[in-house]
N, C-alpha and C positions, 0 to 999 in steps of 0.2 A: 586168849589171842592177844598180841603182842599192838604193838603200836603200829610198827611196819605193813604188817599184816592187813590191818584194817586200814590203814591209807592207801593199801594196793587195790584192796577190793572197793572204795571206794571212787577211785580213781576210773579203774574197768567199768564201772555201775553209771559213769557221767560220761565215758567215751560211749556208754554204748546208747544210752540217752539221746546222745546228741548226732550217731548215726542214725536213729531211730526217725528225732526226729526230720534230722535231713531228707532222710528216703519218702516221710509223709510230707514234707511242705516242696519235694519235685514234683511229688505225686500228683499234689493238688495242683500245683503251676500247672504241670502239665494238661491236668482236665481244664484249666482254666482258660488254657492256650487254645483248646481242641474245641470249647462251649464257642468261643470269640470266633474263631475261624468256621463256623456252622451259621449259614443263614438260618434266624430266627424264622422266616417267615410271615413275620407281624410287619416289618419294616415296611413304613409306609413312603409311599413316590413320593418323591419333591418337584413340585410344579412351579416353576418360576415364571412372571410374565414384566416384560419391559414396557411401558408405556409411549405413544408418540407423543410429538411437542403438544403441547396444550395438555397433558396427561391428564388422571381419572378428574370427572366433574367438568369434560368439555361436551356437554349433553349431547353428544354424538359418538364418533369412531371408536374413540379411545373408551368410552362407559358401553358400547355395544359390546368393544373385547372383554369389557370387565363383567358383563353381565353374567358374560357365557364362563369365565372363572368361579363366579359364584357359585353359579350355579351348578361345577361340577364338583366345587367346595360340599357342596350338601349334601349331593345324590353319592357321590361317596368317599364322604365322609369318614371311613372305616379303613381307605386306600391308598388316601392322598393328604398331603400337608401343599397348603399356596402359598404365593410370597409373591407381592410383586413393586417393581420398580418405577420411581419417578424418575425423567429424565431433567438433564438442567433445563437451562432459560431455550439455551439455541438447539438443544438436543446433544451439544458436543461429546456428551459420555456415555454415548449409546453403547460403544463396544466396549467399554469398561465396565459396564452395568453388566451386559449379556457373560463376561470372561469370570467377572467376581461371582452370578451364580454358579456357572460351571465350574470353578475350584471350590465353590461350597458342598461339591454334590448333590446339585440337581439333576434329574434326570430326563426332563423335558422342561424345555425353555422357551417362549413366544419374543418376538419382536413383530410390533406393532406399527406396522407403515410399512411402503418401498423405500423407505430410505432407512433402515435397516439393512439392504440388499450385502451390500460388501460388506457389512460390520458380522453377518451371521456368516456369512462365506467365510470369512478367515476363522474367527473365532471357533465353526466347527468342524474346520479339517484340526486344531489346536488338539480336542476336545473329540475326539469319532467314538466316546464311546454315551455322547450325551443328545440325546436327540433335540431338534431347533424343528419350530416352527415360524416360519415368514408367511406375516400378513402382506399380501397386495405387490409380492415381488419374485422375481422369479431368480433363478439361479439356473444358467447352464450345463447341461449333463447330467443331472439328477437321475436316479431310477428307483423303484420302491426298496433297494437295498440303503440307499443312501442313508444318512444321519439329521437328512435335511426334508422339512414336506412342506412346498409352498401351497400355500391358500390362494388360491384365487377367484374372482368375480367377475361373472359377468356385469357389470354397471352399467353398460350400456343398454343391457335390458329393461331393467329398472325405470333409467332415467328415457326411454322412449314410451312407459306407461306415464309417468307425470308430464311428460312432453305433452303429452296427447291432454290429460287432466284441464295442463294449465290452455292451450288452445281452445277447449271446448269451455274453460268457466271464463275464458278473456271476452272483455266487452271492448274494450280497445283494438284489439287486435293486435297488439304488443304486449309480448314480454321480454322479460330477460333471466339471465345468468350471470351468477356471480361464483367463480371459482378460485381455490386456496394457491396456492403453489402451480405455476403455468408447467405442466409437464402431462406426457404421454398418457395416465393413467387419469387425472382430472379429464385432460382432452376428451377422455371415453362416457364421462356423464356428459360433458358439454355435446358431443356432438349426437350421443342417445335422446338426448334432449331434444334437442332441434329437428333432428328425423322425428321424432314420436308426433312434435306440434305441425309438422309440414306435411306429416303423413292426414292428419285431422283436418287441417287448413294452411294449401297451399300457399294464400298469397299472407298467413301471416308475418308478422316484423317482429327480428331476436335481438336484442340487444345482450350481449356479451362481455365479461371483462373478469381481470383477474387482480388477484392482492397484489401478488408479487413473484419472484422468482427463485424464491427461498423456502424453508419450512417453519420459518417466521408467519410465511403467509397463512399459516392453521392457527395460528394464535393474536390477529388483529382483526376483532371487533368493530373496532373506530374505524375501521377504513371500511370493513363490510358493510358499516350500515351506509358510511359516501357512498360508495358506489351505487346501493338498491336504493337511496334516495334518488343520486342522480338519473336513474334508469326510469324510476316511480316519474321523477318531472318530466321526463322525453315521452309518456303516455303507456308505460309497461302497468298494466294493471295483476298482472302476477309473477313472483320473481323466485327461481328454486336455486339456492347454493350449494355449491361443494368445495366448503372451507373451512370444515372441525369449527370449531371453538370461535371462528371470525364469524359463522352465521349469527350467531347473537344476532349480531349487529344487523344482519340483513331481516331479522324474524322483527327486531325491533323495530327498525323503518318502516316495516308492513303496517305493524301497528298504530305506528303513528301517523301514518299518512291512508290507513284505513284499507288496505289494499292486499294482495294474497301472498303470500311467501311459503314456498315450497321447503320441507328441513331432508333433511339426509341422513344416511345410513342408521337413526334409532327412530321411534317416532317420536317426534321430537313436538307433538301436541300434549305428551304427558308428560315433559319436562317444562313447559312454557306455563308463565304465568297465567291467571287468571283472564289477564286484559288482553293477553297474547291470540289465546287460542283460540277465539274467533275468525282472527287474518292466518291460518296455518290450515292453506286447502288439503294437503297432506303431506307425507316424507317420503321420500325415496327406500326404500327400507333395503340393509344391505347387512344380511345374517352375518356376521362376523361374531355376535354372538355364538351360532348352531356352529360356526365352522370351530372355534376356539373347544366347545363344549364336546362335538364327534373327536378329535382329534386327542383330547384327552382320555376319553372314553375309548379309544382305540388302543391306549398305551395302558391303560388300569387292562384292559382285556388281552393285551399282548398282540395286538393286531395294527401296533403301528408301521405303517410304510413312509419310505420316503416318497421325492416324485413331487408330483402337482395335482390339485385337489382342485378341479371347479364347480366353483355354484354359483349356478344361474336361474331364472324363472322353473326351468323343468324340477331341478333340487329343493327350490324354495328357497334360494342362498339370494334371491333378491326380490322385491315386488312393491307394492304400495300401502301405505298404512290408510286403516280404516279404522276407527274409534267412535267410544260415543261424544265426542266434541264435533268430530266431522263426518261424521257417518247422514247428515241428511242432504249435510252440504253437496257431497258427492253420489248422491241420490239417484239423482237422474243423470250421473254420467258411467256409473258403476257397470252395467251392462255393454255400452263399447267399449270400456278397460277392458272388461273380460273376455271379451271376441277379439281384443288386439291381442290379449295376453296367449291364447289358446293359438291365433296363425304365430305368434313369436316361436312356440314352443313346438308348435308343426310344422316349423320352417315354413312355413307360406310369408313370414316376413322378417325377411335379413335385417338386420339392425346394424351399423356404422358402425365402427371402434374408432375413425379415425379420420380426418378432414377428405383425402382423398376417399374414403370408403362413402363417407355422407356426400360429395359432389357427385357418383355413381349412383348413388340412390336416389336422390333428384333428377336427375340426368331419366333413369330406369323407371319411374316414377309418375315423371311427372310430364312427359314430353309432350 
């Protein structure tokens, strides 16, 4: 065989090589394209949560949300990855928080507070294939098609058990209140409050007052405890706040000046110090945990809806903390909680949401 010869056949012998291999490395592209484009099945949720001002470690709101993440971190564990977010100092990058999960693909996302409200409205019409959950705010037009499932609370429930609490353990016959942020949704402990201790004892005396009129007001201490001092000297022998991360300040003053301070939405006798938890008659307790916790569990299950979710005393989405630090303290008042709690939930008694709703109820009352 010539020279020629055998450079032709080895030339054919690399053309056909190199179609050969062509045809297996489309081959395999192509399974490869076809493996990617096949949900595995394994792919686990991405749960994203945004935190309010005072974020995780304000022994209240914001660690009740976190709890209920935790805790569906565990239970399952096999379905879901969490992740969640601090906000700045003022809260200003709430809706850059909530937008930056939704382009990471999450596919449920919490914001934490009503002042969330319009940051999760724009952000998931942006975003309709990622579902949002709003703690404590509500959005317009919603239905369980939506993208969107507001939580909401009865608080006013709640806060008309401690009302009743702090009237029945007052030796003064004054208390008070100390609330974060002056707005519609505080207004509903304050004024739950006041019906619960007027419903107990008419001719008691409320003293009233608030941080401020920002979301700053959830995160100043310093000033919560001025205030529940200055209430403590005007004769309030028991004082319940609803002001995140500013109650410090009011659980502190109790202590110092030896006197009862109501905590809110966690029970917030097993986040208080040693010296504390004597003066902490109990907390408002306000499941924002359970709500965070079902609603995750509704999307592992495929059963999330949008729409509005309430829990109140009937759900167990709100009630009063008993423990072993106060469980004697509230000894002999535990039995009218419960026969207030039981007409609350049979409607034998209407609870206020709202200045006009509690002057009605006095009025209806007490004539």
């Amino acid at each position: 065989m010539n020279g020629r010869k055998i450079l032709a056949i080895a030339l054919v012998l690399v053309l056909m090589a190199a179609v050969l291999a062509g045809c297996s490395g489309n081959k395999g592209q192509q399974q490869q394209n076809q493996q990617g484009q096949q949900p595995s099945g394994e792919e686990k949720l991405k749960v994203g949560l945004v935190f309010d001002v005072g974020g995780r470690g304000d022994l209240s709101f914001n660690d009740s949300a976190y709890a209920g993440l935790e805790r569906a971190a565990k239970d399952f564990a096999d379905k879901i990855e969490v992740e969640y977010r601090e906000p700045s100092a003022g809260g200003q990058d709430r809706e850059q928080l909530l937008r930056l999960l939704a382009e990471n693909g999450f596919d449920l996302i919490f914001g934490v507070g009503f002042l969330f409200t319009e940051h999760i409205q724009k952000v998931s019409q942006e975003f309709p294939d990622v579902k949002f959950a709003l703690i404590d705010g509500a959005i317009d037009g919603l239905d369980e098609n939506s993208n969107v499932a507001c939580l909401l609370f009865k608080e006013h429930e709640g806060s008309f058990l401690v009302g009743a609490a702090a009237a029945m353990k007052s030796k003064t016959g004054k208390i008070g209140f100390v609330g974060g942020m002056k707005s519609p949704l505080i207004e509903r402990f304050e004024v739950g409050y006041m019906a619960g201790a007027k419903y107990v004892n008419p001719n008691i005396e409320i003293y009233s007052d608030y941080i401020g009129t920002t979301g700053d007001a959830f995160k100043d201490p310093v000033k919560g405890k001025e205030l529940a001092l200055n209430q403590f000297k005007k004769g309030a022998d028991v004082v319940y706040h609803a002001s995140g991360a500013s109650g410090v300040g009011v659980i502190e003053a109790a202590a110092a000046e030896k006197k009862f301070a109501i905590g809110v939405d966690s029970d917030q006798s097993l986040s208080a110090t040693e010296e504390q938890r004597p003066y902490i008659l109990t907390s408002m307790l306000k499941r924002v945990d359970v709500a965070v916790y079902e609603t995750i569990k509704s999307m592992v299950e495929g059963n999330f809806k949008g729409g509005y979710k309430v829990f109140g005393l009937a759900e167990d989405g709100v009630g009063y903390a008993e423990n072993d630090y106060n469980k004697e303290l509230i000894a002999d008042i535990k039995p009218k909680l419960e026969e207030i709690k039981e007409k609350i939930i049979k409607g034998e008694i209407k609870v206020p949401v709202d200045k006009t709703e509690y002057n009605e109820f006095l009025k209806s009352n007490f004539k």
